[in-house]
N, C-alpha and C positions, 0 to 999 in steps of 0.2 A: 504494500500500500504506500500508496506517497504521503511524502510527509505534509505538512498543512503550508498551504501556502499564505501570503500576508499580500492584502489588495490597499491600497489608501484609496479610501471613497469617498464619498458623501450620500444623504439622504436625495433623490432624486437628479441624482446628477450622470454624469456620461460614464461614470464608473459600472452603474446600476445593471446595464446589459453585461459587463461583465461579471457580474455578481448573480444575476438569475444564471449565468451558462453554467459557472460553476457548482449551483445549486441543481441542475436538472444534469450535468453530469455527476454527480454526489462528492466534490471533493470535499476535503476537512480546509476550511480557510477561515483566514480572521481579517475582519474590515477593522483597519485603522482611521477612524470618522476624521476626515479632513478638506471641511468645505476652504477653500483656500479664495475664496473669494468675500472671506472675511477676514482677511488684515492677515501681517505678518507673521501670527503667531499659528494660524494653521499652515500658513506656506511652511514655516520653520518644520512641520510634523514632514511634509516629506521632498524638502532640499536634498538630503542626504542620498535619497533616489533613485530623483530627478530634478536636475537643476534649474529647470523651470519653472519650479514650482508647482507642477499642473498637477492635475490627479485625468483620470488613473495612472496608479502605476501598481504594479504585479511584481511581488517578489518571490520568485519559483522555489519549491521543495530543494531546488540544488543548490539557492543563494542568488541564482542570476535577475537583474532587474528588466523587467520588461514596462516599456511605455507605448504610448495612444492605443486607444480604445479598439479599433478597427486591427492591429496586431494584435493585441493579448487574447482577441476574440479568434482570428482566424489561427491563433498557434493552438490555443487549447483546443478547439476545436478538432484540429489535425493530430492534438497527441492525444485526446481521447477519441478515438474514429466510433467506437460501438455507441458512441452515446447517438451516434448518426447528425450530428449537428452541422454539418460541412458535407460538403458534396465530395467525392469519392477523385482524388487527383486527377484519375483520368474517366472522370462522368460526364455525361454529356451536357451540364449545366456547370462544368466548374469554372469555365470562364465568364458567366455572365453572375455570378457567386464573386468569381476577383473585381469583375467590373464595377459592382454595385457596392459592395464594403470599400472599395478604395473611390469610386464617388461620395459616399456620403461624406468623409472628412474633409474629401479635400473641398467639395462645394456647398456645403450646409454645416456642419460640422464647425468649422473652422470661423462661420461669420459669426457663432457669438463671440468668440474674444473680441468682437468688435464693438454689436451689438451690446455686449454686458457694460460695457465703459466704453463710448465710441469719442472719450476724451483722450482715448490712446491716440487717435489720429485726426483727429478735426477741435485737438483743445477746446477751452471752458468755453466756447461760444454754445448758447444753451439752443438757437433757432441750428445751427449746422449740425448739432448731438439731434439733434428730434427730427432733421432729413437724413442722416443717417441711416438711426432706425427704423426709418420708416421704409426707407429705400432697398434695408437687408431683407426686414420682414416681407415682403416681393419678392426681394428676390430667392429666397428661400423658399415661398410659395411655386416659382416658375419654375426650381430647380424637380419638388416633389412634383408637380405635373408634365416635368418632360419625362420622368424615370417609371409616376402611371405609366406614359402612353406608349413606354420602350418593353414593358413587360406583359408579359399573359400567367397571371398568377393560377395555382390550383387553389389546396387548401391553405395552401403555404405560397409565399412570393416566387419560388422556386419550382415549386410541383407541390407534392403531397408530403412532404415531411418536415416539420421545421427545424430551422437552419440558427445560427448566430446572425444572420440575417436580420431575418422578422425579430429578434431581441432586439436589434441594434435599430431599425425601423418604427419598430412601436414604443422605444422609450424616446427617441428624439421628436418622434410626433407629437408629443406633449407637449414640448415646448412652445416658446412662441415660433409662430402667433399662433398658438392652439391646435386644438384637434377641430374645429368648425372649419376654419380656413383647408387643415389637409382634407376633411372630408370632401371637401366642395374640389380639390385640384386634383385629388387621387383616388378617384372612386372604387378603384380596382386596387389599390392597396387597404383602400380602408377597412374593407371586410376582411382582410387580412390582419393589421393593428385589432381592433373589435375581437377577434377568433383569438390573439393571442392574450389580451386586457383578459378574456373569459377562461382562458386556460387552467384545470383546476390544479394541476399540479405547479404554480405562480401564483396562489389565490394567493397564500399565508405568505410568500414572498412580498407580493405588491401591494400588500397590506403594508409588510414595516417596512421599507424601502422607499415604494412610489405610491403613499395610498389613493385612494380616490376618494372624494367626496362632493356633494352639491353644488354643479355648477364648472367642476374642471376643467371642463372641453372649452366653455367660454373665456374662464378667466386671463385676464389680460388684454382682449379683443381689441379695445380700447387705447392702453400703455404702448 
């Protein structure tokens, strides 16, 4: 058995897909809670890491560190192959499996670090931070409806068995600008996110992790 591995996360944040895979492949692992987007002193929990301060990051049963969301997903994946999470190297979806986990970070993924502070790059002028965001959340919407219209989903976004994929899908759809907005751009993904939200073996997971409550899908709409 492998030894336990150690993930730095946070409560609803882009660690979270990594934390349901390793839950639905049964590892032994410990979440080191570090929303880092609350000042220096959760950055400080994992500098030591990764120097970016980012979360996630994955410290394997062997000591080695693994970082971004979209690798720790597709390594465990491949080193747990029975859990069937990942398409089979040479299946006939594994390239459109690399193509879509290495879209999401690079073209959705990657605009909150903008989004979340977009005084990283358009300084304290408060009208240029609010086109900004405004401008992301677009474009993050046109990114989720050209990658609907590039796939023909089964049960799964892939075919019929899910994937680290649809984990890595259904917990970024929550973000902003919500689940109303992907509903409306990804129709054909969304029964998809929906199938996994209902998943009963993730009930007790998205309970403490990502839970739901009254109004989720909307909230933010607005912001």
């Amino acid at each position: 058995m492998d030894k336990k591995y150690t993930l730095f996360s946070a409560l609803g944040s882009g660690g979270v897909p990594v934390e349901a895979a390793m839950s639905l492949i049964g590892l032994r692992y410990e979440v080191v809670e570090a929303p880092t987007w609350e000042g220096e002193a959760e950055q400080a929990k994992v500098a030591a890491v990764n120097p970016l301060k980012q979360i996630p990051a994955l410290v394997t049963s062997t000591g080695e560190t693994i970082t971004e969301s979209a690798a720790i997903l597709m390594w465990l994946a491949d080193r747990y192959p029975r859990a069937r999470l990942a398409p089979a190297i040479d299946g006939p979806v594994r390239a459109q499996f690399l193509r879509w986990m290495t879209f999401i970070p690079a073209s959705i993924y990657s605009l909150y670090w903008i989004s979340d502070a977009p005084s990283r790059l358009v300084g304290e002028d408060e009208d240029l931070q609010a086109m900004a965001k405004a401008a992301i959340k677009e474009r993050i919407v046109d990114c989720w409806r050209m990658m609907d219209s590039q796939i023909t989903p089964g049960r799964y976004l892939l075919g019929d068995e899910m994937t680290v994929l649809d984990l890595y899908v259904t917990v970024l759809s929550r973000w902003g600008p919500r689940r109303v907005r992907f509903y409306e751009a990804a129709p054909k993904m969304s029964e998809v996110v929906k199938r996994v939200d209902a998943d009963p073996r993730l009930a007790a997971f998205w309970e403490k992790r990502f839970p739901f409550f009254d109004g989720w899908e909307r909230l933010g709409q607005q912001g």
